[in-house]
mmCIF file as gemmi writes it, N, C-alpha and C atoms, coordinates in Angstrom:
data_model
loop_
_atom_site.group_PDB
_atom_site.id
_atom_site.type_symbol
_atom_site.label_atom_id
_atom_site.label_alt_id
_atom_site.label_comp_id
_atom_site.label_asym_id
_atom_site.label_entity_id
_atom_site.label_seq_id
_atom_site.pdbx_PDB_ins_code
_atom_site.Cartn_x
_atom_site.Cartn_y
_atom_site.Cartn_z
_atom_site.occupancy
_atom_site.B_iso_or_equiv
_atom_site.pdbx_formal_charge
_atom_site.auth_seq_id
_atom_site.auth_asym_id
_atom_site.pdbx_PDB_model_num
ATOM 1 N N . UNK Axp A 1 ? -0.73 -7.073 12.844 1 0 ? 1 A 1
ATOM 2 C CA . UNK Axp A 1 ? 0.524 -6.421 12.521 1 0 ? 1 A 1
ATOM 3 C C . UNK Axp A 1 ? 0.417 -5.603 11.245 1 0 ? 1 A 1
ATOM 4 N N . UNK Axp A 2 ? 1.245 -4.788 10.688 1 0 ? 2 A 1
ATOM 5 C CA . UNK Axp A 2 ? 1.288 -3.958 9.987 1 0 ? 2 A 1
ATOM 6 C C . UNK Axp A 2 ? 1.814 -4.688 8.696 1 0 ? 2 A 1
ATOM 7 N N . UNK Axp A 3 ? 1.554 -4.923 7.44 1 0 ? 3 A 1
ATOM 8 C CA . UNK Axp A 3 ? 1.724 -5.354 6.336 1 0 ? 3 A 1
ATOM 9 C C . UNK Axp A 3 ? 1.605 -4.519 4.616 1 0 ? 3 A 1
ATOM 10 N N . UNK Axp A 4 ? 1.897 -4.632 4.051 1 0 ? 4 A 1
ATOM 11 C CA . UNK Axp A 4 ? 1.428 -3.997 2.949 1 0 ? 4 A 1
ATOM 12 C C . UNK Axp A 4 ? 0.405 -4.817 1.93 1 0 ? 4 A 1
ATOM 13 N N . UNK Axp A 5 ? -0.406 -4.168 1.85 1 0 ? 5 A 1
ATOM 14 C CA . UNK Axp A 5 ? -1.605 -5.184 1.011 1 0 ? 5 A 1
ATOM 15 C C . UNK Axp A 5 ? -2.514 -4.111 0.283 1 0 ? 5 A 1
ATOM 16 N N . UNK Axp A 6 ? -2.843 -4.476 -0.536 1 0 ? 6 A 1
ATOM 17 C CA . UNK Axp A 6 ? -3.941 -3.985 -1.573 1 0 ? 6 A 1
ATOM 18 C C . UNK Axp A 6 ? -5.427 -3.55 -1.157 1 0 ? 6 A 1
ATOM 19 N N . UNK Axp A 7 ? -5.347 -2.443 -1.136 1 0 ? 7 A 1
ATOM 20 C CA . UNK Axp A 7 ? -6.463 -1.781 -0.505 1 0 ? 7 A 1
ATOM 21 C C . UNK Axp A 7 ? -8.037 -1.385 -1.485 1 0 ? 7 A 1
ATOM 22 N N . UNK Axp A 8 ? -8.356 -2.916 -2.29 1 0 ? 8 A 1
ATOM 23 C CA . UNK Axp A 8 ? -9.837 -2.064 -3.192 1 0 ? 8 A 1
ATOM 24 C C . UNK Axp A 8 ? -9.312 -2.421 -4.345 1 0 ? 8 A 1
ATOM 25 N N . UNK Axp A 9 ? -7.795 -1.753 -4.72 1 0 ? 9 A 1
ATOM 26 C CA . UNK Axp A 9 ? -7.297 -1.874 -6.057 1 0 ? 9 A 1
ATOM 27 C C . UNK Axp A 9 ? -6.761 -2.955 -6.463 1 0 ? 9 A 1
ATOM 28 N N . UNK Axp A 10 ? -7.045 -3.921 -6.776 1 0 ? 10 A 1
ATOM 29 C CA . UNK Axp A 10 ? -6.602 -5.265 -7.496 1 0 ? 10 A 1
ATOM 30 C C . UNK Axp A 10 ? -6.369 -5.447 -8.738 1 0 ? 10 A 1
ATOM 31 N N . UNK Axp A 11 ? -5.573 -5.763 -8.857 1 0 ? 11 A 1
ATOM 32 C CA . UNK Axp A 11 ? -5.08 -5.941 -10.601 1 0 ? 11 A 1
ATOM 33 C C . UNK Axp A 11 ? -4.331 -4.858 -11.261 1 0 ? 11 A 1
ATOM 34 N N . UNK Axp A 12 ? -5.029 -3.53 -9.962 1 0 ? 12 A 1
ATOM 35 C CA . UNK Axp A 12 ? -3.769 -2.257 -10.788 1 0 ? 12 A 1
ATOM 36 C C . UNK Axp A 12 ? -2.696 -1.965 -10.758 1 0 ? 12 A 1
ATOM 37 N N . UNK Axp A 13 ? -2.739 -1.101 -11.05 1 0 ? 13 A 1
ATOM 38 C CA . UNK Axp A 13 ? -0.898 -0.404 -11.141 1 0 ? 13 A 1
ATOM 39 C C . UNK Axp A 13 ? -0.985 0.289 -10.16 1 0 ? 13 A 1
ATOM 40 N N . UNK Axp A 14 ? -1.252 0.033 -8.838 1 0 ? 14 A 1
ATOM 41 C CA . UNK Axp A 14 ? -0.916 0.984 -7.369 1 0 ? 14 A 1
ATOM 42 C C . UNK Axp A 14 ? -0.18 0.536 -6.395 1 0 ? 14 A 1
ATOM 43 N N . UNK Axp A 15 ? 0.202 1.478 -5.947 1 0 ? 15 A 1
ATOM 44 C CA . UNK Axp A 15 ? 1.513 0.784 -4.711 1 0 ? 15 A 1
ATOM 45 C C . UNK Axp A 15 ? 0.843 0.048 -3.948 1 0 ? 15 A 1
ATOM 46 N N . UNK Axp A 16 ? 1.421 -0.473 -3.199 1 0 ? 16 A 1
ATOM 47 C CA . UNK Axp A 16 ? 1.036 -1.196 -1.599 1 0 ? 16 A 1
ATOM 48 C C . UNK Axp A 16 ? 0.854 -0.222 -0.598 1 0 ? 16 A 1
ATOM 49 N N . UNK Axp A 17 ? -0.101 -0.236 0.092 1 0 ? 17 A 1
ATOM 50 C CA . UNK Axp A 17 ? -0.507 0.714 1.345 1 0 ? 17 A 1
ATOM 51 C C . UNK Axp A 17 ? -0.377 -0.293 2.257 1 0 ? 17 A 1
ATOM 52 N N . UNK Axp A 18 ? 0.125 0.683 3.356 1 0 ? 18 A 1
ATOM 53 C CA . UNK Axp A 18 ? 0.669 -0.213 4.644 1 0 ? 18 A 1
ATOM 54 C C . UNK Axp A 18 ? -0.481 0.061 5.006 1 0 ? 18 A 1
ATOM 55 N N . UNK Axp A 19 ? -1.406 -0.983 5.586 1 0 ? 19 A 1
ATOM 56 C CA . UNK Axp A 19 ? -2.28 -1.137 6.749 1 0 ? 19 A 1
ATOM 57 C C . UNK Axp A 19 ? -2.445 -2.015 7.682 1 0 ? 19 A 1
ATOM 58 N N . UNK Axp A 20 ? -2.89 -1.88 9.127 1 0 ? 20 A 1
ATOM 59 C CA . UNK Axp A 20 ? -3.056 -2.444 9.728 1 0 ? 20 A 1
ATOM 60 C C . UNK Axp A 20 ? -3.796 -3.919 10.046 1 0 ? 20 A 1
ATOM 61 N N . UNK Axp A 21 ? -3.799 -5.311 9.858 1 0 ? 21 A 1
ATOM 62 C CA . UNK Axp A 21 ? -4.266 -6.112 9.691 1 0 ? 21 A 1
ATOM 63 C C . UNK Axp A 21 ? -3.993 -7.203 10.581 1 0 ? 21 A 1
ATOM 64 N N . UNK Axp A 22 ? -5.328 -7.887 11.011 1 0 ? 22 A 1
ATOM 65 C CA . UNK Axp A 22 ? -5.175 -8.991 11.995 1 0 ? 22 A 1
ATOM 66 C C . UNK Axp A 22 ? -5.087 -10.182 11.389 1 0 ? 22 A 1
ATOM 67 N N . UNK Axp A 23 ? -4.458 -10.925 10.718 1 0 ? 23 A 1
ATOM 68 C CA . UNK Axp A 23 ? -4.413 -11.989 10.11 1 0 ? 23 A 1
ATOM 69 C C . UNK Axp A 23 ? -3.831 -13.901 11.089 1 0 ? 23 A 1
């Protein structure tokens, strides 16, 4: 499903990118 999660950037000051993820 589609979620917003941290793409690479951890700890920064960047938005959430919606991506696709099978969790």
């Amino acid at each position: 499903g589609k979620v917003a999660a941290h793409m690479g950037k951890e700890g920064d000051a960047t938005p959430f990118t919606d991506v696709t993820v099978d969790n």
